[in-house]
C-alpha positions in Angstrom: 106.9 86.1 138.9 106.3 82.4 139.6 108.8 79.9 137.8 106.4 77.4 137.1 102.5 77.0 138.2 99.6 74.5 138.3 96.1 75.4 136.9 93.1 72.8 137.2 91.5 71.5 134.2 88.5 68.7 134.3 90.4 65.7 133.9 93.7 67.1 133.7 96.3 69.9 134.6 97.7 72.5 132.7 101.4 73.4 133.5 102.8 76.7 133.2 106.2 78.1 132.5 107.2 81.6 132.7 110.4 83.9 132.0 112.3 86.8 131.1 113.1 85.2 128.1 111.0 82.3 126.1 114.2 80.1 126.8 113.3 80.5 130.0 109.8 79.9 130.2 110.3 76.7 128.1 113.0 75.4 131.2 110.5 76.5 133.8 107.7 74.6 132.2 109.5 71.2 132.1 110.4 72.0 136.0 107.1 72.5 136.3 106.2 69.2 134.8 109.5 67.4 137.2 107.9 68.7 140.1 104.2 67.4 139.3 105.7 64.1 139.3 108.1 64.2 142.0 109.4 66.5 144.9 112.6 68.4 143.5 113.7 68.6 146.5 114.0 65.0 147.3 116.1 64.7 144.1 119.6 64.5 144.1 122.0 65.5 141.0 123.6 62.3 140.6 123.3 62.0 137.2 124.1 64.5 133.9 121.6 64.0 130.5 121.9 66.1 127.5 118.2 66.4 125.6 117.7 67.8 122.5 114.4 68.4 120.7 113.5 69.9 117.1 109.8 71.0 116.1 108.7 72.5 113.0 107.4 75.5 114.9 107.6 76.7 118.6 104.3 74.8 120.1 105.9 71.3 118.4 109.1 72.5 120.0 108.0 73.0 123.7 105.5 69.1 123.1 108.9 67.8 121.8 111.3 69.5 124.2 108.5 68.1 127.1 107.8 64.8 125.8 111.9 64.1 126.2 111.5 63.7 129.7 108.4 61.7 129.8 110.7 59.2 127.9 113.9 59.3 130.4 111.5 58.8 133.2 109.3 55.9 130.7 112.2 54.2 129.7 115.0 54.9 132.5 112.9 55.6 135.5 114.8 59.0 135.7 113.3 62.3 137.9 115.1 65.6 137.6 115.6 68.2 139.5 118.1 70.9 137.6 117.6 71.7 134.2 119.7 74.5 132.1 118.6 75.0 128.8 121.7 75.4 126.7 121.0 75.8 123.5 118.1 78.0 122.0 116.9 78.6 118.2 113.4 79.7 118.1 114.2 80.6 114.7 115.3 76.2 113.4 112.9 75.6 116.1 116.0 73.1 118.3 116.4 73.5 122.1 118.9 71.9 124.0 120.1 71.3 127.7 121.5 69.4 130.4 119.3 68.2 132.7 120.6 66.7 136.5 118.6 64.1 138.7 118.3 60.2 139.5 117.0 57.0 139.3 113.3 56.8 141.2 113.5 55.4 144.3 109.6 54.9 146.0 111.3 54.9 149.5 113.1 58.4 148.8 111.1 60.1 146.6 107.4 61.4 147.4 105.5 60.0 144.4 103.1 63.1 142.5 101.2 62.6 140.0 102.1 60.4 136.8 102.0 62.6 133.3 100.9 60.0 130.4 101.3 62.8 127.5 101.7 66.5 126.8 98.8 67.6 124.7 98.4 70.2 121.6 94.8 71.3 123.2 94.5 74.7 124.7 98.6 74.8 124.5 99.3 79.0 124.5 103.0 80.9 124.0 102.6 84.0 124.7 104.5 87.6 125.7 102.9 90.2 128.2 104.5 93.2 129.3 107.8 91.5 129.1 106.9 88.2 130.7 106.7 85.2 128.6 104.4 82.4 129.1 103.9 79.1 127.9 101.2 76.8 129.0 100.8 72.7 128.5 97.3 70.6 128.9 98.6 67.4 130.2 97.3 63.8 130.2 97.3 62.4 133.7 
């Protein structure tokens, strides 16, 4: 099982998360979506973020739990590379975790692709034979 994979859309890119657990899937997807825009393995843990996210049901909860670092890296020109989901309720619909990386720096880090928004459009959660799955359109 892949951790996290890329699928092609027209204009965009859907990201994919999968797990043992939905927790799981949820973390890989936002790897995922830290890999599209950087190289992980460029990143260095240097510094520690708590996130925390609340929907009103689980596809608001993964956009929310998503959009969190599209803000750090917005607003604090942060990239991650570790992320441990800490905190769980799929039942209130709140995730939380601790997420490691830095500060972008253009002559360390291989510049991917920027992510403008997660979408709702074609987003899926879904369970197969144990697997779980989630799966993000988003705006590049």
């Amino acid at each position: 099982m892949k951790k996290y994979e890329f699928l092609e859309h027209t204009a965009d890119v859907f990201i994919v998360g999968n797990g043992k657990t939905l927790e799981e899937a949820f973390q890989n997807c936002a790897l995922g979506l830290s890999q599209y825009m950087v190289n992980l393995g460029d990143v260095e843990k240097k510094i520690q973020k708590k996130i925390m996210a609340k929907g009103t049901d689980l596809k608001s909860l993964l956009v929310e739990f998503l959009t969190q670092f599209l803000i750090l890296h917005d607003s604090e020109n942060l990239v991650f590379s570790s992320i441990k989901v800490t905190k769980f309720d799929d039942k209130n619909f709140e995730i939380e975790a601790i997420i490691e990386g830095e500060e972008f720096d253009p002559e360390k880090h291989k510049q991917g692709t920027l992510i403008k928004a997660i979408t709702y459009h074609e987003l899926e959660i879904k369970e197969k034979e144990g697997i779980y799955s989630v799966k993000v359109l988003v705006d590049i």
